[in-house]
N, C-alpha and C positions, 0 to 999 in steps of 0.2 A: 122702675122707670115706666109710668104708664100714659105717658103722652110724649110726643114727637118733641115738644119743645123740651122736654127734660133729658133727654136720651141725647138731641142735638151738645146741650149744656155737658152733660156729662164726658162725651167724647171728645171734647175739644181740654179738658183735662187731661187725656192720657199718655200715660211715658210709660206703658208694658215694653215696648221697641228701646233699648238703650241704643243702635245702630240709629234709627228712625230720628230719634230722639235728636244724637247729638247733628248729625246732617240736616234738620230742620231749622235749629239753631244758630247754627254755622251760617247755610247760606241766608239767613235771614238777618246774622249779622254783618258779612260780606258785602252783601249785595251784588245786583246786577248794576253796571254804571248808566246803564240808561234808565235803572231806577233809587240813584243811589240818596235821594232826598226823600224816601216814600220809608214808612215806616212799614217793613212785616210784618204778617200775620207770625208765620212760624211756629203751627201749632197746628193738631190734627183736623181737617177741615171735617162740619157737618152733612150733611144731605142737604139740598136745596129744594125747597118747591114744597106745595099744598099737603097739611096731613090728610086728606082726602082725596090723595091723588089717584086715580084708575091704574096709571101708566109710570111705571117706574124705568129709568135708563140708570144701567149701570156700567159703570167704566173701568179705568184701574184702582188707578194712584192720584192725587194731588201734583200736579207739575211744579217744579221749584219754586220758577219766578211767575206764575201763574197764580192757583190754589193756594199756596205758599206762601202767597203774596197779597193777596189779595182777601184771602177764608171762605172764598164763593168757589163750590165745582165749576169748575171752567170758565174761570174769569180771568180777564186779562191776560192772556195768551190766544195765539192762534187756532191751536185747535180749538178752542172754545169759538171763534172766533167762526170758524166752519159750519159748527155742530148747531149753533141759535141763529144761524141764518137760516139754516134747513128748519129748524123747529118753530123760526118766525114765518115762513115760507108757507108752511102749511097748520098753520094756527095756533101752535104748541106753545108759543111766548110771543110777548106782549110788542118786542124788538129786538132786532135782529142783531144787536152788539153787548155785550158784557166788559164791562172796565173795574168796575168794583161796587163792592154793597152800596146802596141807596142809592144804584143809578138809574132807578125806576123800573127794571126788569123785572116781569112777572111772569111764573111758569102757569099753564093753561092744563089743570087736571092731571100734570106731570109732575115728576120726583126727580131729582139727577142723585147719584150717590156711588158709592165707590168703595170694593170689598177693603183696600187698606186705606186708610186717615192720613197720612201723612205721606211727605213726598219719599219717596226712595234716591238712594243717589243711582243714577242713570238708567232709574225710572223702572227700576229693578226690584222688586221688594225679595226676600227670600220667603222659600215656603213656610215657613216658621213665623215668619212676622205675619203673612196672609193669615196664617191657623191663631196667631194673636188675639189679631183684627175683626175674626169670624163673630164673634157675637155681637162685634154692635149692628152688624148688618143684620145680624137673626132676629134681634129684638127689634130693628127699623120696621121688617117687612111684614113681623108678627104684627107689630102697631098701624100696619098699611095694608092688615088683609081685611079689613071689611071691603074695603073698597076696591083694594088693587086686582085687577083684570088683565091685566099685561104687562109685560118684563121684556126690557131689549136692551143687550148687553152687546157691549163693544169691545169687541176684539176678544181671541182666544184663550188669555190670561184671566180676563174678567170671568168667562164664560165658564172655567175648571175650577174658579174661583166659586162662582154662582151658584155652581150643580149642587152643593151639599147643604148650602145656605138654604135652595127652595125647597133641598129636600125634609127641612121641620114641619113645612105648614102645606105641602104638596106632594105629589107618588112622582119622585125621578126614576124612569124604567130602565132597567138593567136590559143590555148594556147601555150608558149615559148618551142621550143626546149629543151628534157630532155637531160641533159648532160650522158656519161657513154663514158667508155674510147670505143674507136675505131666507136663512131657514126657520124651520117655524116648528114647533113642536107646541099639543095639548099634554098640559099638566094636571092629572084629576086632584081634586083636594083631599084630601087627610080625613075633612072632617064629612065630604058628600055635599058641599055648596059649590061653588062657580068652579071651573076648572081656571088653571091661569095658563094662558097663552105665551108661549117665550120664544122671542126671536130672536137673531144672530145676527151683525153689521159687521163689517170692519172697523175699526178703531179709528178716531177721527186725528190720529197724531199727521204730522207733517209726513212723517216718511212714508203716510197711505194717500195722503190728501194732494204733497206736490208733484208726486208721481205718476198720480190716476188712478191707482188702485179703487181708491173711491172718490166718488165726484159729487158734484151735491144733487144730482137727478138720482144717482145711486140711494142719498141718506134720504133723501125724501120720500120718495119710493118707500123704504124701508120702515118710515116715520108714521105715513100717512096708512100703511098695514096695520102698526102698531097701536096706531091710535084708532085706529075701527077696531081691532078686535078690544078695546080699551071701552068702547060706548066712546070716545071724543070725537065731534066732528071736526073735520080737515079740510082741507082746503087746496087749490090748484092743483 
């Protein structure tokens, strides 16, 4: 797989997960009733955004009637719904709402992507399915290091997820980077070129979002770091 668009095609084939597998299909047969005339995706989603992106954002999992639904990281759902308002906010994309492929959303120098493909039921993946999942992310970020400068991963699952992943192509230092939103660690490279910058957010799910935990001066703040140590300029 030596380009981003092949690697994208390739992953949206796989059923390694038979748990993932049949929960994907399920609720894509089911439905939600407030989407119950929309046909599902129900299949592993890809990475979204530029193969020359600076700035990658990585997350969990696919959301059922989200991801699931739709084949776009964080479309149609809420928390996506959060996360590109912040990233429209400060230059990161092109508009601040996601509904479904072709609705003119364009990511600005950025990556969205997520250590497992498929939705989990209650957003749960086990560690087994993550260690599955581990290589399409390894070959994502392998086909993303010319360019990629910076890494901001959401939330603490993403993040234990992330560490072994950066550790092919980057020096993860023993003991691993504690994750906590707004922290920042240098990553030397492997090979003696760019070091890569990796920061921490909290996760942009509901139960962080309509609580306060995180607000969107919070994600921005966090975005507009990101994307300077990225080389992308930002904005407000």
């Amino acid at each position: 797989m030596r380009t981003l668009s092949t690697l994208d095609e390739r992953v949206t084939e796989c059923r390694a997960c038979p748990r993932l597998v049949a929960w994907r299909e399920e609720v894509a047969r089911v439905k939600r009733a407030a989407f119950r005339d929309q046909v599902y995706w129900g299949r592993p989603v890809p990475g979204f955004g530029p193969a020359d992106a600076s700035l990658a954002i990585i997350g969990l999992a696919p959301a059922a009637h989200g991801a699931n639904r739709t084949g776009r990281m964080f479309t149609g759902d809420r928390s996506g719904d959060f996360l590109y308002a912040a990233m429209h906010a400060v230059g990161l994309a092109t508009q601040p709402t996601a509904t479904r492929i072709g609705d003119g959303l364009e990511l600005i120098g950025t990556r969205i992507t997520a250590p497992v493909k498929c939705a989990p039921p209650e957003n749960k993946p086990t560690p087994q399915e993550r260690d599955n999942c581990r290589p399409w992310l390894v070959r994502e970020l392998e086909l993303l290091r010319p360019t990629l400068r910076a890494v901001l991963v959401l939330g603490a699952f993403g993040w234990q997820a992330a560490l072994p992943v950066l550790a092919a192509c980057w020096q993860v230092p023993r003991p691993r980077p504690v994750f906590g939103h707004g922290v920042r660690y240098a990553l030397p490279a492997r090979d003696g070129g760019e070091p890569l910058h990796l920061f921490g957010c909290y996760h942009v799910s509901q139960q962080n979002t309509f609580t306060g935990k995180l607000t969107q001066p919070m994600l921005r703040d966090v975005l507009r770091a990101a994307g300077a140590a990225a080389g992308l300029t930002t904005i407000g």
